[in-house]
N, C-alpha and C positions, 0 to 999 in steps of 0.2 A: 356198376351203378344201378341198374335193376335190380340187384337181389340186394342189394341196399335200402331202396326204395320200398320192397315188397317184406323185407323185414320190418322197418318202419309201419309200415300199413298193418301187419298183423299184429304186430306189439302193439298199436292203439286199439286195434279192434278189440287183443285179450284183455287189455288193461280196461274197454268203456265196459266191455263185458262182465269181468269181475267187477268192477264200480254197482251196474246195476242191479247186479243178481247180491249183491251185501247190502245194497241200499234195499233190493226188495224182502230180504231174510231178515229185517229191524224189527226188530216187535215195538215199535214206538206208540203207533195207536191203543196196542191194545193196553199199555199203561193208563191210558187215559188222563194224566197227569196236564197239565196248561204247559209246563216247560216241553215234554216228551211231542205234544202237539203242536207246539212251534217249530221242533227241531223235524218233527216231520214234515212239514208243510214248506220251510227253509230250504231242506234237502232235494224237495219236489221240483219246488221251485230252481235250485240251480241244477237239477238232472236238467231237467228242461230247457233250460241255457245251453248248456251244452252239448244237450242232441240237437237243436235247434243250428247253435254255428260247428257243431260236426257236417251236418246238413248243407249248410253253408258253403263251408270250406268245400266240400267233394264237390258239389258244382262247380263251384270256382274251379278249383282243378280241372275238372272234366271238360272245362268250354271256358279258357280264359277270355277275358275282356280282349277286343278289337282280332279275333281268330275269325269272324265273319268272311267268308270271300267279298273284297268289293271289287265293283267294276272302276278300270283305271280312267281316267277323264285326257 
């Protein structure tokens, strides 16, 4: 079950990795065109989404909701 787990985890990491490093190799700017600048600003914007609930999610992970120690009454 861990090296289940730990394949999954690299398989996202390789897959946001190639995502960002082709989103950053675009030459969209330098077209300068209105559509080329939309599509980059689009793209920015949902990288951003999804480093944001990557971000997220590993917390979540790492410290689920009610894992707090309480004291019992």
């Amino acid at each position: 079950m861990f090296a289940m787990k730990l394949t999954l985890i690299l398989l996202d990491a390789l897959l946001y990795l190639g995502g960002t490093i082709g989103w950053l190799g675009l030459d969209l700017l330098d077209t300068g065109t209105t559509e080329a600048l939309l599509y980059a600003f689009a793209g920015t914007c949902a990288w951003l989404l999804i480093s944001f609930g990557l971000a997220i999610h590993i917390i979540k992970k790492a410290r689920p909701a009610g894992s707090l120690d309480k004291p019992e009454a």
